[in-house]
C-alpha positions as CSV (number, residue, x, y, z in Angstrom):
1,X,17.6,2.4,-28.8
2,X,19.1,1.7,-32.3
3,X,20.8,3.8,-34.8
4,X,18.1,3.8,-36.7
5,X,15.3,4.2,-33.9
6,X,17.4,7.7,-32.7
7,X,17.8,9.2,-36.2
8,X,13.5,8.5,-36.6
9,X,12.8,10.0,-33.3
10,X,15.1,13.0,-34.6
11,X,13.2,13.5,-37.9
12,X,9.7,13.2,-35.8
13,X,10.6,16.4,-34.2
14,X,11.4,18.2,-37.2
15,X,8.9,16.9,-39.6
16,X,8.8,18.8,-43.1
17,X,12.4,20.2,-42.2
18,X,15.7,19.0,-43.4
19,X,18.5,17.5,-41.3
20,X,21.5,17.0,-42.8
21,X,23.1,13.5,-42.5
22,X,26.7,15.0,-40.9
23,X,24.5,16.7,-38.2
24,X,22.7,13.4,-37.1
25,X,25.8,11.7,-37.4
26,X,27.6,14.1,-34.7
27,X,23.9,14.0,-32.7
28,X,23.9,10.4,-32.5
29,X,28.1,9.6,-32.6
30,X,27.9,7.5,-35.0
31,X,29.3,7.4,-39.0
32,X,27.4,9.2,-41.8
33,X,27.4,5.6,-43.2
34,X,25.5,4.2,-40.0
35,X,22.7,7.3,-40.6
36,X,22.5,6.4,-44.6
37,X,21.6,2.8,-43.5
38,X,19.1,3.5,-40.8
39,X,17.9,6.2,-43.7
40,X,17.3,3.3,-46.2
41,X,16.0,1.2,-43.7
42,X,13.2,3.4,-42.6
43,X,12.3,4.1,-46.4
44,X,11.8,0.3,-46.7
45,X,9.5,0.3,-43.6
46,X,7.5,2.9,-45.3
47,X,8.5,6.3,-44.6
48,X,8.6,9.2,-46.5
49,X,11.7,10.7,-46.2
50,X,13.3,13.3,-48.8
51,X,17.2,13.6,-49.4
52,X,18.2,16.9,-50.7
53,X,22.3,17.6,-51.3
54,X,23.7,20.0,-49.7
55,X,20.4,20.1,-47.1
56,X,19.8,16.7,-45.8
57,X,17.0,14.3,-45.1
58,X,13.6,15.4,-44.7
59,X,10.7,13.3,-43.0
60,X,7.6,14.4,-45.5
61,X,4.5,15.8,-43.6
62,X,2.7,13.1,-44.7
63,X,4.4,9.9,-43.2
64,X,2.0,8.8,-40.9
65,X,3.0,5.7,-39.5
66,X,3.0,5.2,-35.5
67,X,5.6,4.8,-33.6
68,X,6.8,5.6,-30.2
69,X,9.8,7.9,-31.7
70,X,6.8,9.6,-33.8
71,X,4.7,9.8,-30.2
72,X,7.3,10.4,-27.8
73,X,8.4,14.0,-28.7
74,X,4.5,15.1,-27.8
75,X,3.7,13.3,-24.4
76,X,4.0,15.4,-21.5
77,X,7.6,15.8,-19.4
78,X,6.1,13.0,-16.8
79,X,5.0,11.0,-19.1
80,X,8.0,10.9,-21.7
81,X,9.3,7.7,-19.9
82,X,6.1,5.7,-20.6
83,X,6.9,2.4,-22.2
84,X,5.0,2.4,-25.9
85,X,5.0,-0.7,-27.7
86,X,4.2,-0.4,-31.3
87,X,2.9,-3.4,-33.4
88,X,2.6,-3.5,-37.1
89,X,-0.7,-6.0,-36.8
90,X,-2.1,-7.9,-33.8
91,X,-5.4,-9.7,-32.5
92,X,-6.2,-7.2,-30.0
93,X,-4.2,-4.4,-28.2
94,X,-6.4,-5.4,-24.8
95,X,-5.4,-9.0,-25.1
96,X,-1.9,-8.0,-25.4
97,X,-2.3,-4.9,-22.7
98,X,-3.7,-7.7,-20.4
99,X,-0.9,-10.0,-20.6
100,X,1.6,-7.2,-20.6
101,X,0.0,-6.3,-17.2
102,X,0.3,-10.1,-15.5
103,X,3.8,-10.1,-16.1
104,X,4.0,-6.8,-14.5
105,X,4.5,-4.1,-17.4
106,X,4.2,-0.7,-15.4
107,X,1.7,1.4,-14.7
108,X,0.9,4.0,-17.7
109,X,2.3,1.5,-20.3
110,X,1.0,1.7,-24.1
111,X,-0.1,-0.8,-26.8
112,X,-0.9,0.9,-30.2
113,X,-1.1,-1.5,-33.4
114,X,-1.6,-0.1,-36.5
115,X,-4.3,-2.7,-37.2
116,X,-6.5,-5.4,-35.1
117,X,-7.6,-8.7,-36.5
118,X,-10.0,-9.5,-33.7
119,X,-10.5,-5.9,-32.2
120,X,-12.7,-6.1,-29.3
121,X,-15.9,-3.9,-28.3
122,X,-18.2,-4.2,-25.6
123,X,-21.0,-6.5,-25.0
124,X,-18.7,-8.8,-27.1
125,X,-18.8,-6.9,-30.5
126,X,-16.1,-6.7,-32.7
127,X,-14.4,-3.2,-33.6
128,X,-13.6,-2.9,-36.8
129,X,-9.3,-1.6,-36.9
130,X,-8.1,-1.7,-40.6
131,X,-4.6,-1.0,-41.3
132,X,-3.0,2.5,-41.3
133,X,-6.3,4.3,-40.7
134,X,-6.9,4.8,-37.5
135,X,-5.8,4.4,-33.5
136,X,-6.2,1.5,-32.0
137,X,-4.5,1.5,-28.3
138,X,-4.5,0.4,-24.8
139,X,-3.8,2.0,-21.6
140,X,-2.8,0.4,-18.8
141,X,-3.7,1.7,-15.3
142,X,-3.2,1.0,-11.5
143,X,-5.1,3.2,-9.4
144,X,-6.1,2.9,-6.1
145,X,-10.1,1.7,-7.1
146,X,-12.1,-0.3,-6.4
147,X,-14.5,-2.3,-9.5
148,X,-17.4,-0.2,-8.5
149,X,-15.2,2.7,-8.9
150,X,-13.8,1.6,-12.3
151,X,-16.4,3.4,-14.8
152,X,-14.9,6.2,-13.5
153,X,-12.1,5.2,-15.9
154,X,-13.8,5.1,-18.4
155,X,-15.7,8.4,-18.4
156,X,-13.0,10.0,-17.6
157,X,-10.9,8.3,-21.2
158,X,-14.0,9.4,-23.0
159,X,-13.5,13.1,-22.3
160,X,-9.9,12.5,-22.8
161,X,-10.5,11.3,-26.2
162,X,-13.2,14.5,-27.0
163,X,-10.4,16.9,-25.5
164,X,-7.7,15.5,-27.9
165,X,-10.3,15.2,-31.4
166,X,-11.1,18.6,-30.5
167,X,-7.7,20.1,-30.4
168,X,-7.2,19.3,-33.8
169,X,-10.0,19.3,-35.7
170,X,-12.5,22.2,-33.6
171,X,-15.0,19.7,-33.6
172,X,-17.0,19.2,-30.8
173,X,-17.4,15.3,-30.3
174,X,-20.8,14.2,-28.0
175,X,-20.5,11.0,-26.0
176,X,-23.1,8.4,-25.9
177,X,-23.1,6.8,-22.5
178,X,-20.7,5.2,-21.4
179,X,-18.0,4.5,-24.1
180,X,-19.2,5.7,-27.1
181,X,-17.6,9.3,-29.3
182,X,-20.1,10.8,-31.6
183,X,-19.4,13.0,-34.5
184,X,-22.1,14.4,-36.7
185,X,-24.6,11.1,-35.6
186,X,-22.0,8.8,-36.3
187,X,-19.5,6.8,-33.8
188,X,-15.9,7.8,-34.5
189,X,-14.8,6.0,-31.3
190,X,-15.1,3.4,-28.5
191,X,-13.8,2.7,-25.3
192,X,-13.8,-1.0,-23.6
193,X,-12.3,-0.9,-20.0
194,X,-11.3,-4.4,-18.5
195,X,-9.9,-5.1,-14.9
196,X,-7.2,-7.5,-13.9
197,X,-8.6,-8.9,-10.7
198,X,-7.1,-10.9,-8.1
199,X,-9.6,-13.4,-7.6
200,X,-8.5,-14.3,-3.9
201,X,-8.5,-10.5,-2.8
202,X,-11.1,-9.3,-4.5
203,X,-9.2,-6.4,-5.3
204,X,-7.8,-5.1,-9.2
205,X,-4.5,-5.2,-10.2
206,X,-4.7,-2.8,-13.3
207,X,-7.4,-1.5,-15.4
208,X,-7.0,-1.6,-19.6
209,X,-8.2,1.2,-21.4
210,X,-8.7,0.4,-24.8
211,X,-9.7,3.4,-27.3
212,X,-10.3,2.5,-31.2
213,X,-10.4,5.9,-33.0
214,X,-11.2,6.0,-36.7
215,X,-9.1,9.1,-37.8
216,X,-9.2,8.2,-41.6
217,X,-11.1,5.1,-42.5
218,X,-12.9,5.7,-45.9
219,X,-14.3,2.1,-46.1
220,X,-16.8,0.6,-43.7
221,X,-18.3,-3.3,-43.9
222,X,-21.9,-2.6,-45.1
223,X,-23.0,-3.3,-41.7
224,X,-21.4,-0.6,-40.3
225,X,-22.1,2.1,-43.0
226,X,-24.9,4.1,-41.9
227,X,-24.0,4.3,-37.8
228,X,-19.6,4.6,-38.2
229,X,-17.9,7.3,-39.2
230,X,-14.3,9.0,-39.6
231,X,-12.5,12.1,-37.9
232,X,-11.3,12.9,-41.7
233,X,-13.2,12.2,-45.0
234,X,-10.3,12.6,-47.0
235,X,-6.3,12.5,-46.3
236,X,-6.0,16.4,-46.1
237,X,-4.9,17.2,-42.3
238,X,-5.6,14.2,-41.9
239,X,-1.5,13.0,-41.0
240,X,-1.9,13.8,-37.3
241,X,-2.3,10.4,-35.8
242,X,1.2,9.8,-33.6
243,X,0.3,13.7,-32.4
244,X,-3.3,12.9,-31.4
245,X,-2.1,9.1,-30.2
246,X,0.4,11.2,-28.0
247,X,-2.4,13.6,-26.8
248,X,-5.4,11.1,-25.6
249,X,-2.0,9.1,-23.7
250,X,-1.5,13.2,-22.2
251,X,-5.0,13.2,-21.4
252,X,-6.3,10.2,-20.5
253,X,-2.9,9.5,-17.8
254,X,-3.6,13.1,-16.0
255,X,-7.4,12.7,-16.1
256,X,-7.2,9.5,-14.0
257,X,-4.7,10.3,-12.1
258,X,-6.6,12.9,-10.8
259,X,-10.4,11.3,-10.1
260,X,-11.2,12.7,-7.3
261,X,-11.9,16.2,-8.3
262,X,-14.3,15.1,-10.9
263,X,-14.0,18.0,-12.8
264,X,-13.5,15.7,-16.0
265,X,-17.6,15.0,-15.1
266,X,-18.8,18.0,-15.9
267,X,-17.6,18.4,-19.1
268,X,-18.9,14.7,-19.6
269,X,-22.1,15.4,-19.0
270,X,-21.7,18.8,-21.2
271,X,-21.2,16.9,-24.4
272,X,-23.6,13.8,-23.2
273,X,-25.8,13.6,-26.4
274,X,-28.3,11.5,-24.6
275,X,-29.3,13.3,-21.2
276,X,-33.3,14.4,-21.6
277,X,-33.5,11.7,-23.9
278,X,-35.6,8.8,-24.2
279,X,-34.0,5.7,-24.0
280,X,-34.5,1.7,-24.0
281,X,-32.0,-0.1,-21.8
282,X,-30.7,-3.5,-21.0
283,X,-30.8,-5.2,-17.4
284,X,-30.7,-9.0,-17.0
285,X,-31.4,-9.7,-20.5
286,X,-34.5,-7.5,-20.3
287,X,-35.2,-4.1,-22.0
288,X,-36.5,-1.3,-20.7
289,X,-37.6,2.2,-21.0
290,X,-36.8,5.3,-19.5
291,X,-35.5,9.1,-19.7
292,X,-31.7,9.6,-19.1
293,X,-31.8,12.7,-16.1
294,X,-28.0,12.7,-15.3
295,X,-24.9,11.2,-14.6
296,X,-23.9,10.7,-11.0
297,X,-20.8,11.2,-9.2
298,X,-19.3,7.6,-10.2
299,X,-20.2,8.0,-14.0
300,X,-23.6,6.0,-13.6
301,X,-26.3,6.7,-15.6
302,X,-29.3,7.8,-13.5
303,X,-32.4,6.8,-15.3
304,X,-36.2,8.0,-13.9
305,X,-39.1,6.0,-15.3
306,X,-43.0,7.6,-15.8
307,X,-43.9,6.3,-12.4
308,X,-41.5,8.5,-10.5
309,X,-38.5,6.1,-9.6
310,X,-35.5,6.1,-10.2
311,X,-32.9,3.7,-11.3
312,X,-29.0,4.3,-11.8
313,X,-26.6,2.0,-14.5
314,X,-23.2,1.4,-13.9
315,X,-23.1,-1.1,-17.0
316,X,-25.1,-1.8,-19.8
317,X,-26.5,-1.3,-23.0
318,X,-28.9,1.6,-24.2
319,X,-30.5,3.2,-27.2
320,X,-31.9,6.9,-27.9
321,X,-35.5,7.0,-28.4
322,X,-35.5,10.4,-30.2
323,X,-39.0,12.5,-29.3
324,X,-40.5,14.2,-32.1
């Protein structure tokens, strides 16, 4: 790690506090000239950081760039190790995650970019990632599953998502089956989960998490206006986004680590703003209607129909037919 990277990982930890220059010196061994430099260079990169004589430097409460030093100091003791790579702008943080994972980056590795040019949805949508406003990451995973298994995964990232918003904002998110984070009738977040398979086995080699958050996006396309929304409308509390990164990464690496309980299911289907719901769903290219009963053991959706049967979804696409 470079000068420059140790004395930014210091000032993480004591945000809004001063550190004077002679201290990091003798923290890090190295000249005061060495910390002025790695100072100057972080201020050119874009952080706020205040020098005061006779008190030090001073990383302003509202720099709110992401980085691994800024994420780091917040991930859980087992999971400070995890190797975070941080890009400044890139296609798509599954694209890279999925390369990353065929030339054998480690299990709980992270991708974050502060923006996406080609951000990826499901069904082949794009998700829209503009610069410095929101977190766009990916998660890599090896468990022991099999594909069937795999929307586990992502049930399990949605409630690690709605655990995290909710820690520092007291809202209550809802999910819309199976990747989607409502707040106030609006989609703040969504969650594409792709497998590396070995095609002669049968078998997956990882799984990619990928979570786009809007924490602070104040401009939408016109297209996405009326159905996307923002954890914050405004900047206010809004500087939070290498904690909150750090948190889902907490959350989302315990929560799958421990599947089997399924505990993580109940609180799922707790904040599921679509069970007793009528719905229209997508199988084979043909829509259908139904009323959402429950989610099963394996995150399917289990669907009943007016004649009496029953059908469950593992994948798919649905909308809420509201009753009045």
């Amino acid at each position: 790690m470079s000068v420059k990277n140790k004395v930014l990982n210091i000032l993480e930890q004591c945000k809004g506090e001063s550190v004077s220059g002679q201290d990091l010196a003798e923290k890090l061994n190295v000249s005061r000239t060495a910390v002025w430099k790695a100072i100057n260079s972080l201020k050119e990169e874009g952080y706020i950081i205040d020098g005061v004589s006779n008190k030090g430097y001073s990383l302003s409460p509202t720099s709110d760039i992401l980085s691994s030093e800024g994420i780091q100091p917040f991930l859980n003791d087992e999971y400070k190790k995890a190797p975070i790579k941080v890009y400044k702008t890139i296609s798509s943080t599954n694209t890279e995650a999925k390369l990353m994972s065929l030339q054998g980056a480690e299990h709980g590795t992270v991708i974050l970019s502060e923006e996406q040019t080609n951000g990826r949805g499901r069904m082949g949508r794009s998700f829209y990632s503009p610069s410095e406003s929101g977190i766009y990451m990916s998660i890599i995973l090896k468990p022991d599953l099999s594909i069937t298994d795999s929307v586990l995964i992502t049930t399990a990232s949605a409630v690690a998502v709605c655990l995290a918003v909710e820690k520092f904002t007291n809202i209550e998110p809802k999910i819309k089956w199976v990747n989607d984070i409502y707040i106030n009738n609006k989609k703040v977040c969504g969650i594409l989960t792709e497998a590396v398979t070995d095609i002669e086995s049968g078998t997956i080699n990882a799984l990619i998490v990928g979570i786009g958050l809007n924490v602070k996006t104040e401009i939408f396309p016109e297209e996405l206006k009326k159905r996307a929304g923002s954890l914050f409308n405004s900047s206010k509390n809004s500087y939070i986004r290498n904690r909150l990164a750090a948190e889902i990464i907490n959350n989302v690496l315990s929560t799958c680590a421990n599947l089997e309980d399924r505990n993580f299911l109940k609180i799922y289907k707790n904040r599921s703003m679509i069970i007793g719901e009528k719905i229209r769903y997508l199988k084979n290219n043909k829509w259908y209607e139904g009323y959402a009963q429950d989610i099963d053991e394996y995150g399917g959706l289990v669907v009943s129909h007016e004649d009496g049967h029953k059908e469950i979804l593992h994948s798919g696409e649905i909308s809420v037919r509201k009753q009045n």
